[in-house]
N, CA, C and O atoms as a GROMACS GRO file, in nm:
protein
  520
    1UNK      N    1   8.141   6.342   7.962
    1UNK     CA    2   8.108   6.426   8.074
    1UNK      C    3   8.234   6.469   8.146
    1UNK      O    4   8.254   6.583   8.186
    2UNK      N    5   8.317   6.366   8.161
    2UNK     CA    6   8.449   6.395   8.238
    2UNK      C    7   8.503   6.538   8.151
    2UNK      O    8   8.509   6.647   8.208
    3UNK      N    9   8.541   6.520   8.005
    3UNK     CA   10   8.616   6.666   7.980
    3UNK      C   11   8.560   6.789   7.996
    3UNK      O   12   8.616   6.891   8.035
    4UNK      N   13   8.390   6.764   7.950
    4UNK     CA   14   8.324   6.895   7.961
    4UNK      C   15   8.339   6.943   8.069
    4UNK      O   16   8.342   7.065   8.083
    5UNK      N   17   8.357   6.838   8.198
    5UNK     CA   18   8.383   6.897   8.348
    5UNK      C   19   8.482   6.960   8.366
    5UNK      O   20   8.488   7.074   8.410
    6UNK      N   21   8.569   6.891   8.333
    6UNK     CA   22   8.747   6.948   8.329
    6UNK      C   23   8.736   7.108   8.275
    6UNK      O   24   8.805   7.203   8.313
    7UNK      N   25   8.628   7.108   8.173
    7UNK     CA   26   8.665   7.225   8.066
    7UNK      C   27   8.579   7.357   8.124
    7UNK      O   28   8.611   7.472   8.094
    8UNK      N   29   8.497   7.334   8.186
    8UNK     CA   30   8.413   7.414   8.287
    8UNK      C   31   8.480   7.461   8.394
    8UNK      O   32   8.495   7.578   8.428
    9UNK      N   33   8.528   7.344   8.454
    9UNK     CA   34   8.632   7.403   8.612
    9UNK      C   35   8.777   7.472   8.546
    9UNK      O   36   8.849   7.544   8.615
   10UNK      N   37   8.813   7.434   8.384
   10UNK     CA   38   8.893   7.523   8.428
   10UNK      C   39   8.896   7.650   8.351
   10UNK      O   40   8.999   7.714   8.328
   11UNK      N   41   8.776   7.680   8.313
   11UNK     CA   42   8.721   7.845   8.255
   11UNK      C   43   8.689   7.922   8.385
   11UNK      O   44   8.676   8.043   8.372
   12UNK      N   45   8.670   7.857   8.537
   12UNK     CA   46   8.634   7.915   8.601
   12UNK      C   47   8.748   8.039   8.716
   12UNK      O   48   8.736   8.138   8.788
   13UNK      N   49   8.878   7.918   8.649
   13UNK     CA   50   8.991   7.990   8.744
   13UNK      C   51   9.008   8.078   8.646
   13UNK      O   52   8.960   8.088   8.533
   14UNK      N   53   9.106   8.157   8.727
   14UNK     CA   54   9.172   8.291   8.696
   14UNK      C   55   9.275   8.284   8.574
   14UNK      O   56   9.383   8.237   8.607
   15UNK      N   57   9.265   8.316   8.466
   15UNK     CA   58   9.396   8.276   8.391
   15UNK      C   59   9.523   8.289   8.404
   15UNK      O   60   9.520   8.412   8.404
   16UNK      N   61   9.669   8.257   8.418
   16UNK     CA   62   9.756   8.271   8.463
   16UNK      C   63   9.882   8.333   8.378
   16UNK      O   64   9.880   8.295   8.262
   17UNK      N   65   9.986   8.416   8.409
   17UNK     CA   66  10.046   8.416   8.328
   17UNK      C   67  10.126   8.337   8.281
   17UNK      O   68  10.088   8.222   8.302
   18UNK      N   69  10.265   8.344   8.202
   18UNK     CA   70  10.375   8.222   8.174
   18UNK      C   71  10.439   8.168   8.272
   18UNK      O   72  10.484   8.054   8.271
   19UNK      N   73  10.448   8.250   8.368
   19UNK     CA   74  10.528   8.198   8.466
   19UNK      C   75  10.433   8.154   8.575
   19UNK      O   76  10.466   8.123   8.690
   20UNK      N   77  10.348   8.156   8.538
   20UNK     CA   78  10.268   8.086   8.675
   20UNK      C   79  10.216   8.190   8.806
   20UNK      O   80  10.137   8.135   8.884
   21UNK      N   81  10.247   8.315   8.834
   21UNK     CA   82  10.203   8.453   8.845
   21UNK      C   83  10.048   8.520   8.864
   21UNK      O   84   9.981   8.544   8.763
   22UNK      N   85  10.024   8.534   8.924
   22UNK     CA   86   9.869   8.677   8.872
   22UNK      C   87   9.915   8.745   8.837
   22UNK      O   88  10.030   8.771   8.871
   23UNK      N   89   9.832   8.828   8.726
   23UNK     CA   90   9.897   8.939   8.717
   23UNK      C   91   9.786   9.056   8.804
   23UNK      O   92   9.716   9.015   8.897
   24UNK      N   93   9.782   9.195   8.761
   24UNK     CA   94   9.779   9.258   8.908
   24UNK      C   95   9.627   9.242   8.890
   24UNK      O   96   9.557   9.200   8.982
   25UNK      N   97   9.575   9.275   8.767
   25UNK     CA   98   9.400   9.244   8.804
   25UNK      C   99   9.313   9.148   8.849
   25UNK      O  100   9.190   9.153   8.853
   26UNK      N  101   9.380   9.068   8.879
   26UNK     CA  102   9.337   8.946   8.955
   26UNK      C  103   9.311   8.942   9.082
   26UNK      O  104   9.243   8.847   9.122
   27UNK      N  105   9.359   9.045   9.180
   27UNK     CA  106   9.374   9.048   9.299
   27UNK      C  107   9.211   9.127   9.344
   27UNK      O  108   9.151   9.221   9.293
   28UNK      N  109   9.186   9.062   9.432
   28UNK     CA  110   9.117   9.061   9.523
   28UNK      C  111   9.095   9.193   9.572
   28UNK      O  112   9.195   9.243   9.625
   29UNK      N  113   8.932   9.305   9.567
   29UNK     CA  114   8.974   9.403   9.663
   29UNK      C  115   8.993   9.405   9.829
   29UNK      O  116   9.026   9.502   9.897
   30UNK      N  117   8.964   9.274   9.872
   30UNK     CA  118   9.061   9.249  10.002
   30UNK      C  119   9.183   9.253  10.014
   30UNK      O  120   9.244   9.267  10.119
   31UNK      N  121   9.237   9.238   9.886
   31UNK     CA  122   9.388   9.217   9.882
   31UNK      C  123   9.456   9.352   9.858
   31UNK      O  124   9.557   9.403   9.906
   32UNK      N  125   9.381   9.384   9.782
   32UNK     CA  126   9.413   9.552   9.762
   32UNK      C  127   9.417   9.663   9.922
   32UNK      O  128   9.491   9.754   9.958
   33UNK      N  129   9.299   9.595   9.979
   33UNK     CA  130   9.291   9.706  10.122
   33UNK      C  131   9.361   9.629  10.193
   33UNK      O  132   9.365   9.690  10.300
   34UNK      N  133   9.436   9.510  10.208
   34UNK     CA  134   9.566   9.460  10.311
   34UNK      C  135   9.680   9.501  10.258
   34UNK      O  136   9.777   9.520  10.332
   35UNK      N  137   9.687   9.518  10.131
   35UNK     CA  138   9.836   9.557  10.053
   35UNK      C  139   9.828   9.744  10.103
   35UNK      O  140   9.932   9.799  10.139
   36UNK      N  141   9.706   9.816  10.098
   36UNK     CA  142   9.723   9.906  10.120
   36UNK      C  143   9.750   9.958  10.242
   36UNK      O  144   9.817  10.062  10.240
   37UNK      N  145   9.714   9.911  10.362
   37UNK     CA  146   9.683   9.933  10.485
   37UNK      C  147   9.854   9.853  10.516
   37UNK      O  148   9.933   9.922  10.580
   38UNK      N  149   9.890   9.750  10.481
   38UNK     CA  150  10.047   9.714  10.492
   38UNK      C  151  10.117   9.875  10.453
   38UNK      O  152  10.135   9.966  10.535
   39UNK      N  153  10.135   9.878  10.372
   39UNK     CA  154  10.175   9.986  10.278
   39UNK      C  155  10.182  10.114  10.381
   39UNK      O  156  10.274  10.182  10.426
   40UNK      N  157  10.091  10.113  10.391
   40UNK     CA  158  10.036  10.284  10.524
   40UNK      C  159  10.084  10.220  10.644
   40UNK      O  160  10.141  10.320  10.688
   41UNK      N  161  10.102  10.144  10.719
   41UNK     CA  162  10.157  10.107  10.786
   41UNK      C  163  10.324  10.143  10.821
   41UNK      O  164  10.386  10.185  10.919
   42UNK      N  165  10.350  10.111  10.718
   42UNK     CA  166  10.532  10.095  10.702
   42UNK      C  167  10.555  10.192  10.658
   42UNK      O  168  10.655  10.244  10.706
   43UNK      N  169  10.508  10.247  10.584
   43UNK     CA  170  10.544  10.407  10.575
   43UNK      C  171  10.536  10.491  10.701
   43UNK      O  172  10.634  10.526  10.767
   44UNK      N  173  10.419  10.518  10.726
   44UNK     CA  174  10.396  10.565  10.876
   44UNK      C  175  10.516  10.568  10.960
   44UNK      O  176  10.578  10.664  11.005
   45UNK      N  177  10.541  10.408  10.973
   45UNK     CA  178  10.652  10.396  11.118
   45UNK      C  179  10.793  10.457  11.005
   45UNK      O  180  10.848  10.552  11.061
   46UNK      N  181  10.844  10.429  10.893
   46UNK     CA  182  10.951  10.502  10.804
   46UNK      C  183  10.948  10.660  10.872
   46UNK      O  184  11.028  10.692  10.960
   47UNK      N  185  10.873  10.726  10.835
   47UNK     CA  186  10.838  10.850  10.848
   47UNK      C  187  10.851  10.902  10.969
   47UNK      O  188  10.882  11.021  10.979
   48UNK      N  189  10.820  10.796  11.118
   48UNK     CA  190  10.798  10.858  11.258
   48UNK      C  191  10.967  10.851  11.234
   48UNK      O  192  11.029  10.956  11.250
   49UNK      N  193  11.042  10.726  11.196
   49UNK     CA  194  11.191  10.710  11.252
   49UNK      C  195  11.246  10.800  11.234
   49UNK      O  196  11.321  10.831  11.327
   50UNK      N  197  11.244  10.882  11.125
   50UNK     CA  198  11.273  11.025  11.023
   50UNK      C  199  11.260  11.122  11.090
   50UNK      O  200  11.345  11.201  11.131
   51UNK      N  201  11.124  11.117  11.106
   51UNK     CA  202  11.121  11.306  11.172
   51UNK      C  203  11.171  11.297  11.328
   51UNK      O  204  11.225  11.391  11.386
   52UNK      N  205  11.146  11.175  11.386
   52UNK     CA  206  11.232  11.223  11.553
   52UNK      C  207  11.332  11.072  11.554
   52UNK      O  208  11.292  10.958  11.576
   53UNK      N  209  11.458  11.113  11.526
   53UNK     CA  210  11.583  10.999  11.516
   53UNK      C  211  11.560  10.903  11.625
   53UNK      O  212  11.540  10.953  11.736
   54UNK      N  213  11.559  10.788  11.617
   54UNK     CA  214  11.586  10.686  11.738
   54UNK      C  215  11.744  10.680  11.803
   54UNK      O  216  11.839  10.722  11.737
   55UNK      N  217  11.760  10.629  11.923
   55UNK     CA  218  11.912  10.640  11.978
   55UNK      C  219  12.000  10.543  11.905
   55UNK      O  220  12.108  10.580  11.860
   56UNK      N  221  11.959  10.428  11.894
   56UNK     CA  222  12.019  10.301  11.871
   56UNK      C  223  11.947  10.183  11.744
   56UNK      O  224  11.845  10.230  11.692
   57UNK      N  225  11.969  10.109  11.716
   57UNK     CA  226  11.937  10.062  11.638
   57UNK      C  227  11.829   9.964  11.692
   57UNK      O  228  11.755   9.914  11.607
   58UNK      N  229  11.809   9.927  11.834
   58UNK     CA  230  11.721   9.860  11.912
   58UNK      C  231  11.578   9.944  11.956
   58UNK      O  232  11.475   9.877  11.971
   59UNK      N  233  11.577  10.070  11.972
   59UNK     CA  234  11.484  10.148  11.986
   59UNK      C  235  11.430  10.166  11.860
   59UNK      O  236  11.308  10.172  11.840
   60UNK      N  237  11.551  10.178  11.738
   60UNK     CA  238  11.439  10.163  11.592
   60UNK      C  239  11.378  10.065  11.580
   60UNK      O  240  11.257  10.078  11.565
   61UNK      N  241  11.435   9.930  11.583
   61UNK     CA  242  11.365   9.837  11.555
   61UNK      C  243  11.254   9.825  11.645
   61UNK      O  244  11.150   9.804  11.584
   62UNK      N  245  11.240   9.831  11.772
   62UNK     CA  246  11.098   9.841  11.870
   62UNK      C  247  11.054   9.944  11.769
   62UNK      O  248  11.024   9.892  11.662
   63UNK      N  249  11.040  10.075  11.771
   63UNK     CA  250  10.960  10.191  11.699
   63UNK      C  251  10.909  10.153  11.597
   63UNK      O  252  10.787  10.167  11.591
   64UNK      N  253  10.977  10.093  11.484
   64UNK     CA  254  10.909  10.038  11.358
   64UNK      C  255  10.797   9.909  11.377
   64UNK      O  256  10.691   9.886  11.319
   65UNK      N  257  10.857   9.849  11.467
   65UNK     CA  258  10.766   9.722  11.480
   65UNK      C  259  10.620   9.770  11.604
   65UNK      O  260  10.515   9.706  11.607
   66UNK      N  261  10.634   9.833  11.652
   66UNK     CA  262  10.528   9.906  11.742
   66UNK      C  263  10.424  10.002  11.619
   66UNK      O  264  10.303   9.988  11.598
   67UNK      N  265  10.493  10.071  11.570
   67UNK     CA  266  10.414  10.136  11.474
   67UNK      C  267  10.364  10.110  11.366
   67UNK      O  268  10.275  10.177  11.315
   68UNK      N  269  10.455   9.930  11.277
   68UNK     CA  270  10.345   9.878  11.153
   68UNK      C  271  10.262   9.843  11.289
   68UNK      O  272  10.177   9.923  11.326
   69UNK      N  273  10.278   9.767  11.338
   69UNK     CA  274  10.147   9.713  11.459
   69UNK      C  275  10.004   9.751  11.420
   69UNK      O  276   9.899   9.706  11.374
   70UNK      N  277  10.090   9.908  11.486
   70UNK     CA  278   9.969  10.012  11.523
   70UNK      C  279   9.850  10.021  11.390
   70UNK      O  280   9.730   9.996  11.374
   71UNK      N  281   9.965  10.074  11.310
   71UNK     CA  282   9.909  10.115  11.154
   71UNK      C  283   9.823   9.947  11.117
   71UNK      O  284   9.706   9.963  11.080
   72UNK      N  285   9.851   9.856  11.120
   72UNK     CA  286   9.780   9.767  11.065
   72UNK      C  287   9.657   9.674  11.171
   72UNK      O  288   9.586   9.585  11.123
   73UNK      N  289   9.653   9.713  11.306
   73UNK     CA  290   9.531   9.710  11.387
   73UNK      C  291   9.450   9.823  11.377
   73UNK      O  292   9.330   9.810  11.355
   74UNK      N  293   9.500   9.926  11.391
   74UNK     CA  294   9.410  10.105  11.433
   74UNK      C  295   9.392  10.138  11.258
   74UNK      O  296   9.274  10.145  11.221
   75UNK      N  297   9.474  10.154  11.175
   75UNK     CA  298   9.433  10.171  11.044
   75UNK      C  299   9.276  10.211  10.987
   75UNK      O  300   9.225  10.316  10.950
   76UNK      N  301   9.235  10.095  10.999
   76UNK     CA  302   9.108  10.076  10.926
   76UNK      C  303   8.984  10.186  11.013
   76UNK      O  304   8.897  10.244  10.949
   77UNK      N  305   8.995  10.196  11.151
   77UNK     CA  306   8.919  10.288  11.244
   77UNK      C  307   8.943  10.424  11.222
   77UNK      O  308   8.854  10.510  11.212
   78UNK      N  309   9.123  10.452  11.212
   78UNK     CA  310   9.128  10.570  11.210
   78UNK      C  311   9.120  10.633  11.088
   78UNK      O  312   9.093  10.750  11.063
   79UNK      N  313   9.158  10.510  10.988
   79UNK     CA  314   9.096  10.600  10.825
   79UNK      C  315   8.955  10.620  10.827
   79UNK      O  316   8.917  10.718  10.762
   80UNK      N  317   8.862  10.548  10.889
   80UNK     CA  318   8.733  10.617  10.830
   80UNK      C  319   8.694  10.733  10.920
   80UNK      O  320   8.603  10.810  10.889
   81UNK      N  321   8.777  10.745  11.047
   81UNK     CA  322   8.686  10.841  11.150
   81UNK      C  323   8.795  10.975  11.048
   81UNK      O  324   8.750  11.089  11.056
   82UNK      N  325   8.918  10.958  10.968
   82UNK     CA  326   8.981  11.112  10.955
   82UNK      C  327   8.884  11.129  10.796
   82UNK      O  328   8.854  11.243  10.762
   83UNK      N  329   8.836  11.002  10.703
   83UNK     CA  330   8.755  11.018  10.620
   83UNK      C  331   8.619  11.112  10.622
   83UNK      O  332   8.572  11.195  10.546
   84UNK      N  333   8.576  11.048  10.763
   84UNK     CA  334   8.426  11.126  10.804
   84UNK      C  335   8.464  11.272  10.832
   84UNK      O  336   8.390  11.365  10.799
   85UNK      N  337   8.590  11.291  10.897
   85UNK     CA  338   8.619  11.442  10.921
   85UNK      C  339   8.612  11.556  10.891
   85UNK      O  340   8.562  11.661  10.930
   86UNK      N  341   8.713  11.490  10.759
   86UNK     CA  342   8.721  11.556  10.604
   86UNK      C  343   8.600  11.581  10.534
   86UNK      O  344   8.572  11.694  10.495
   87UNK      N  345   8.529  11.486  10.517
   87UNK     CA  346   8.413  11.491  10.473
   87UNK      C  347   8.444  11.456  10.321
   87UNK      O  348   8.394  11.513  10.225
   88UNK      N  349   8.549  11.335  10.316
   88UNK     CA  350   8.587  11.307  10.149
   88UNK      C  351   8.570  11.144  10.140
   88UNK      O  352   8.636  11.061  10.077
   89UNK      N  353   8.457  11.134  10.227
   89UNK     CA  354   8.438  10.958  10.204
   89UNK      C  355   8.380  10.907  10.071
   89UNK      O  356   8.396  10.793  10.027
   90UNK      N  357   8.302  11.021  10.003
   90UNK     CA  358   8.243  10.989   9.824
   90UNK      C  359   8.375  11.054   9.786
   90UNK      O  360   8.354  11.145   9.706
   91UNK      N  361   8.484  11.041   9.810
   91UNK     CA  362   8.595  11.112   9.684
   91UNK      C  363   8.691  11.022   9.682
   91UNK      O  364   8.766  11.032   9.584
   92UNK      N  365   8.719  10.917   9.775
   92UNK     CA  366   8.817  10.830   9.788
   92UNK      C  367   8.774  10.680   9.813
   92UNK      O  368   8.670  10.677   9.880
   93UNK      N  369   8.818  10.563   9.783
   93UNK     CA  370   8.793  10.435   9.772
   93UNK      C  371   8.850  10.384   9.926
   93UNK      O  372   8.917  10.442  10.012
   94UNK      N  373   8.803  10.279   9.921
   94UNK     CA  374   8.807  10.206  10.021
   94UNK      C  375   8.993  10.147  10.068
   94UNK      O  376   9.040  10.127  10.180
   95UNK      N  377   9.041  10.136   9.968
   95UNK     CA  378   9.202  10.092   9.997
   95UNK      C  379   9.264  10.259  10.002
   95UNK      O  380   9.358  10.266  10.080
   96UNK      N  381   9.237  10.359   9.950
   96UNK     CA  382   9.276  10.448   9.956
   96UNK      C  383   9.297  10.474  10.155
   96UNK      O  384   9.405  10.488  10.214
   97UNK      N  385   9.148  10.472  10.222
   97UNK     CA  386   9.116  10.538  10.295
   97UNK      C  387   9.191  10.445  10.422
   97UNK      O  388   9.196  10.483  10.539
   98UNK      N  389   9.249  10.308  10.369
   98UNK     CA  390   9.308  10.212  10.463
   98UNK      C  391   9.464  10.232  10.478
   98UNK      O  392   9.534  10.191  10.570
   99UNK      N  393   9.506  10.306  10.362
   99UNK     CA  394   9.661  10.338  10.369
   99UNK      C  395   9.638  10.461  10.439
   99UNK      O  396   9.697  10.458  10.547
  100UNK      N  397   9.578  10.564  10.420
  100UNK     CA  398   9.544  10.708  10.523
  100UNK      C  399   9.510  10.645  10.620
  100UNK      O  400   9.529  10.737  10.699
  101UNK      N  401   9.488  10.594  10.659
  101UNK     CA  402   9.450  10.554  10.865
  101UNK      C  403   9.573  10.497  10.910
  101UNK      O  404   9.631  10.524  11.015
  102UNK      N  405   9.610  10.412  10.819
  102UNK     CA  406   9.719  10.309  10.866
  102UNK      C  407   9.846  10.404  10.924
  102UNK      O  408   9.916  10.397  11.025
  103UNK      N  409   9.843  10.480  10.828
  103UNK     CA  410   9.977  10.582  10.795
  103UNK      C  411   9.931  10.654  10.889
  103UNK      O  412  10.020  10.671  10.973
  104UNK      N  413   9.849  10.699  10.912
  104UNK     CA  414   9.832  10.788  11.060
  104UNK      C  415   9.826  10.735  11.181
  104UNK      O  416   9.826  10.809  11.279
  105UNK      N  417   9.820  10.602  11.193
  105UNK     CA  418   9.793  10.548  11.310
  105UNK      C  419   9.924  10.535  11.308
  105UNK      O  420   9.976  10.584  11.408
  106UNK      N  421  10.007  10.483  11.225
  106UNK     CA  422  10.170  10.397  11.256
  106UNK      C  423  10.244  10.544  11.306
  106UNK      O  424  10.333  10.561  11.390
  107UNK      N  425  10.169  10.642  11.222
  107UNK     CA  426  10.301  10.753  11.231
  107UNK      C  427  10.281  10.821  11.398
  107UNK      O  428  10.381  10.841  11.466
  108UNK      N  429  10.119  10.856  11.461
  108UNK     CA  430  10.105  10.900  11.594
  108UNK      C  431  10.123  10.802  11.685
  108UNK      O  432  10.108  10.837  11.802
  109UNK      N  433  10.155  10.676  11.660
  109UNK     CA  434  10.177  10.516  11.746
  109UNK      C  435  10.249  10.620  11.833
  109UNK      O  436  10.201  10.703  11.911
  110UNK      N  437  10.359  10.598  11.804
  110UNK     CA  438  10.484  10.621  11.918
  110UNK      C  439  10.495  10.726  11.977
  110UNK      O  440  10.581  10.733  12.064
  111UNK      N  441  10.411  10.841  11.947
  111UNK     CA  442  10.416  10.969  11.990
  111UNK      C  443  10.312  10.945  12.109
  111UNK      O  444  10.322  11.031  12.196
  112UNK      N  445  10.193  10.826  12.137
  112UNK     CA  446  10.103  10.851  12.201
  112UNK      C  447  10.171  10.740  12.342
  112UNK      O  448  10.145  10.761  12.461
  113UNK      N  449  10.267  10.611  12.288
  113UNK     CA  450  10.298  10.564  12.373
  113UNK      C  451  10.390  10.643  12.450
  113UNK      O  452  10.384  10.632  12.572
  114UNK      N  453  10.483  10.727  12.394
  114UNK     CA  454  10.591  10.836  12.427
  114UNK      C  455  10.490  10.945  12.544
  114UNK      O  456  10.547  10.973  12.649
  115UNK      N  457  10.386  10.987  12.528
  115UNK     CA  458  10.305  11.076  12.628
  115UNK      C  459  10.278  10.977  12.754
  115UNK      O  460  10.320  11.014  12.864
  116UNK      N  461  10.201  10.838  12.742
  116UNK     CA  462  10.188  10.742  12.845
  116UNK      C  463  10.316  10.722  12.931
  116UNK      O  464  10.318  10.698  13.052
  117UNK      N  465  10.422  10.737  12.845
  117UNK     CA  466  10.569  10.681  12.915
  117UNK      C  467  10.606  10.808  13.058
  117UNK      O  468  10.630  10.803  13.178
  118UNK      N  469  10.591  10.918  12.946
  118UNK     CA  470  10.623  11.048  13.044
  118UNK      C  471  10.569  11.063  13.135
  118UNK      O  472  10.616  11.120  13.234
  119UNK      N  473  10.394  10.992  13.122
  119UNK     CA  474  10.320  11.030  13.243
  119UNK      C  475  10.354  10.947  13.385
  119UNK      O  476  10.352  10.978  13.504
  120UNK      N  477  10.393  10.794  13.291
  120UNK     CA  478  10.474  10.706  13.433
  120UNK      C  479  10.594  10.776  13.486
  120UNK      O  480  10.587  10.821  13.601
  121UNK      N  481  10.676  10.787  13.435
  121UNK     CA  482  10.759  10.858  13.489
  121UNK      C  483  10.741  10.976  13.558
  121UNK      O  484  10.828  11.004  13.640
  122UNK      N  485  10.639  11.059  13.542
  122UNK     CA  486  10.653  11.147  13.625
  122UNK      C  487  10.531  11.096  13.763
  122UNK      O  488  10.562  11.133  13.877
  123UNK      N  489  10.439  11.038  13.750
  123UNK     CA  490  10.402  10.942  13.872
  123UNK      C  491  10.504  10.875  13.912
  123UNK      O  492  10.514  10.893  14.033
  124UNK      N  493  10.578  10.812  13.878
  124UNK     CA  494  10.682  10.742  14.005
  124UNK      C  495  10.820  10.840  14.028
  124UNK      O  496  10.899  10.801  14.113
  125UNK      N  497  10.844  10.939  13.971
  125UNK     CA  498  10.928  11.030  13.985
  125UNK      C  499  10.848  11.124  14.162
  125UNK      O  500  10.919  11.162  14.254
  126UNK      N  501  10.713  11.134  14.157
  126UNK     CA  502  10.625  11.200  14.230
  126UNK      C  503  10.618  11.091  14.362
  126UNK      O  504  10.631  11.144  14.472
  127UNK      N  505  10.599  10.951  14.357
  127UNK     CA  506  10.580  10.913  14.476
  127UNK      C  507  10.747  10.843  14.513
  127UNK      O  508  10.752  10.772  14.614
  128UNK      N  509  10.878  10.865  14.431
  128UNK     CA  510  10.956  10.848  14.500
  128UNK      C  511  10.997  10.992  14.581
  128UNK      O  512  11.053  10.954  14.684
  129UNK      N  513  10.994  11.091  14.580
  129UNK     CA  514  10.996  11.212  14.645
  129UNK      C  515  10.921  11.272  14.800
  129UNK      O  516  10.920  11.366  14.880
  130UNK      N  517  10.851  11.107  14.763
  130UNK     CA  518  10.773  11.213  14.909
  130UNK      C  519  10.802  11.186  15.010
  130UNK      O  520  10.756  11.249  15.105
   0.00000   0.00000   0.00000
């Protein structure tokens, strides 16, 4: 009984490669929509640093780390509400639609905290004047 057990539990794991490894079909489609939504994430904030330069190397690093943030909390909301938009939710998979949100959320992150910023400033720009 003991080997047949042994020989049961271990038909049940995943087979491994030589080195001890998964290889990629093994993965999980949870793992697939966190790898993707990572993925859209960091691109996103790549892309914001790109199209409007940061001053210093301290404002990049806040910008990038504000915007995976963004991309990997807001992601998953804003891919399905730009999915429903489109109207391409039967044309695209589920990790697909988590790197498109992510990537849109990371990339408008900083542009939306950048509008909040201006608006403080110009409220306390307004009640130091009066």
């Amino acid at each position: 009984m003991g080997e047949q057990g042994a020989g049961a539990a271990s038909s049940e794991r995943p087979a491994r490669a030589r080195n001890g490894t998964m290889s990629m079909n093994e993965f999980s489609e949870a793992a697939w929509i966190w790898a993707a939504k990572g993925l859209g994430a960091v691109a996103g904030s790549a892309i914001s640093l790109a199209y409007i330069l940061p001053r210093g190397r301290r404002e990049a690093a806040i910008r990038f780390a504000v915007g995976t943030a963004c991309g990997l909390v807001f992601g998953g909301a804003a891919g399905l509400k730009i999915v429903a938009e489109l109207g391409i939710a039967g044309a695209i998979g589920p990790a697909e639609t988590m790197l498109l949100g992510a990537a849109a959320a990371s990339l408008t992150a900083w542009w939306a905290l950048g509008l909040v910023m201006r608006a403080f400033r110009r409220g306390s720009q307004a009640e130091g004047g009066r």
